[in-house]
C-alpha positions in Angstrom: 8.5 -33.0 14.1 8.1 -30.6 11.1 8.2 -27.0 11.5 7.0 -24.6 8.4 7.8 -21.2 8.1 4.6 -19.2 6.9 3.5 -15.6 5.4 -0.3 -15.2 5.4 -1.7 -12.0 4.2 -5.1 -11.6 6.4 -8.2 -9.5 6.0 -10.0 -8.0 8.8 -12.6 -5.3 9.8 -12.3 -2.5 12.5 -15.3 -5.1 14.4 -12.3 -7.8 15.4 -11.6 -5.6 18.6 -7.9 -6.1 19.9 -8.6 -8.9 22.0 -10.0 -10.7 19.6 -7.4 -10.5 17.0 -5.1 -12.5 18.9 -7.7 -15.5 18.8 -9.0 -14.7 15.4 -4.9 -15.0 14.0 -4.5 -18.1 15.6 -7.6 -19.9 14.6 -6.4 -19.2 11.0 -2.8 -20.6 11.9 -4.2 -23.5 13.4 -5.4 -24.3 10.0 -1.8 -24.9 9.0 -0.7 -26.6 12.3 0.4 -25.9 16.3 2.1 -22.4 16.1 5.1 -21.9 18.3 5.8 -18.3 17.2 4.1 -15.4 15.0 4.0 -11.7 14.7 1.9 -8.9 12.9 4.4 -7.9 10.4 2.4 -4.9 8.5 -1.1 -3.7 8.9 -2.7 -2.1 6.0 -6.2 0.2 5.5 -8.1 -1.5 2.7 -10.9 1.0 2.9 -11.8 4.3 4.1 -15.7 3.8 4.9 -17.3 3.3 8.2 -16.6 -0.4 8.1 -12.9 -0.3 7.7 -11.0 -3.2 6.3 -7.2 -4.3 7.0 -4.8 -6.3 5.4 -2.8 -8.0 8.4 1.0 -9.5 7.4 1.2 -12.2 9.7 4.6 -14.6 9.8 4.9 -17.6 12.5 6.4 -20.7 13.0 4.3 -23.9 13.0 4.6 -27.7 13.7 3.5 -29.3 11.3 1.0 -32.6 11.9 2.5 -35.6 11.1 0.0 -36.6 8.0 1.4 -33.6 6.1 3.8 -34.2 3.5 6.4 -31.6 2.6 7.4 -31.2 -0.7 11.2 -30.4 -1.6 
């Protein structure tokens, strides 16, 4: 078992209500393997119009599958 330390600057509108954000985070982590821990670091307004867009700092923890190779 591999575990990866990552920092993933996301970009969301004001639509992704709170309960989805948790979901919507974690299908993007998921992308980089099985998290075991992350947190909303910084949230950030991209835009001041009616559709508002944020910049989400996410950090977490995840295992990474065994077919990934980790470079040193």
């Amino acid at each position: 078992m591999k575990l990866k330390f990552l920092e993933l600057n996301l970009s969301t509108s004001s639509e992704v209500s709170t309960l989805e954000l948790r979901t919507w985070i974690l299908s993007h982590l998921h992308t980089y393997g099985e998290p075991v821990r992350w947190s909303i670091t910084s949230i950030l307004p991209l835009s001041v119009d009616k559709g508002r867009l944020f910049q989400l700092e996410v950090e977490a923890v995840v295992i990474l599958p065994d077919s990934i190779v980790i470079e040193s």
